[in-house]
N, C-alpha and C positions, 0 to 999 in steps of 0.2 A: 568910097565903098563902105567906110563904117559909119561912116554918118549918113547914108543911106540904110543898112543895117540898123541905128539906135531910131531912126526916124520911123522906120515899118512896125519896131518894136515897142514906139510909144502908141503908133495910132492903134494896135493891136490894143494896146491896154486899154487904153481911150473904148473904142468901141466893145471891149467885157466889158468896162465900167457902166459904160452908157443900156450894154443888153442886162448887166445883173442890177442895176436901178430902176429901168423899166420893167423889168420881173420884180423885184420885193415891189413897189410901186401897186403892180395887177393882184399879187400875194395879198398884202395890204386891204387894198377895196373888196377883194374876195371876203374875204375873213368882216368886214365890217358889215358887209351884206348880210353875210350869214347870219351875226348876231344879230340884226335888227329884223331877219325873218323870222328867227325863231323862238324871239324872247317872249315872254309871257306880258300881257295886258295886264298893266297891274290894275285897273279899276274894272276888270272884268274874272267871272270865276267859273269853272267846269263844276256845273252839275254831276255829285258822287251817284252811282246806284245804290241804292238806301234799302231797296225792298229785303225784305229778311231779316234786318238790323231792329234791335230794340229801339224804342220811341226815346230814350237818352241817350244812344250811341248816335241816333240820327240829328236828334236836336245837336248835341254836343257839336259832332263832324261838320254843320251847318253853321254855326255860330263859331268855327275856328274858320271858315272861309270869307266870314263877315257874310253870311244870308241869316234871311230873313224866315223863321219857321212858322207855318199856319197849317194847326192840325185839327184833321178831319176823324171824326170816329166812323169807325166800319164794324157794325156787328152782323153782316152778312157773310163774313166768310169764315166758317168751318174749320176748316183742313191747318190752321194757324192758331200759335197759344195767343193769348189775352197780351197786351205792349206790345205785338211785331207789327212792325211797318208791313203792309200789304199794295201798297202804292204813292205812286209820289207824281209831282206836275211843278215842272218841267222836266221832262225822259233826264239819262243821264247822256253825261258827254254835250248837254246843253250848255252854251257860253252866256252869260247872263251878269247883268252888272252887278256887281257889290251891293249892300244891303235891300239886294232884290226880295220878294216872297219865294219858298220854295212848300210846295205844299202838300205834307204828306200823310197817307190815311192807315191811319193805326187799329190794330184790333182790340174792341173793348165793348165786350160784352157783360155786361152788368147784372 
């Protein structure tokens, strides 16, 4: 009888071992999944919204993400001082490779 007793008490062990392995095991793959869904591309960069920003806050913020800046003059629009960004191409929230053009139209009226 007790060694039927230490026998039922080892397979009991045996089989938590066996359930809490294959749980940190599924833990494990989970957790690695996640990090590879959600980590950042690194040779690719999120288009900032730029519009409103001065033409060296934009430049600057563009050239810390490794882009490339080409800027357009805009002296049609009014309603904005002389250096503000008034548009840009590619929208924001655009994913775009590393030292891609990002191209934005500055007011300057001369």
């Amino acid at each position: 009888m007790i060694k039927k007793w230490l026998l039922s008490s080892f397979e009991i062990n045996l089989r938590f071992r066996r359930v809490y392995l294959l749980t940190t095991i599924g833990v494990i793959v989970i957790a690695i999944s996640i990090v590879f869904a959600y980590r950042e591309n690194p040779k690719k960069s999120n288009v900032p919204f730029l519009v409103g920003l001065s033409e060296q806050e934009a430049v600057t913020l563009l050239e810390n993400l490794n882009l490339r800046v080409n800027i357009k003059e805009d002296a049609n629009n009014y309603l904005v001082e002389n250096g503000i960004v008034t548009g840009q191409s590619p929208i924001e929230n655009t994913q775009i490779a590393k030292n891609e053009i990002v191209t934005i139209s500055v007011k300057n009226n001369k």
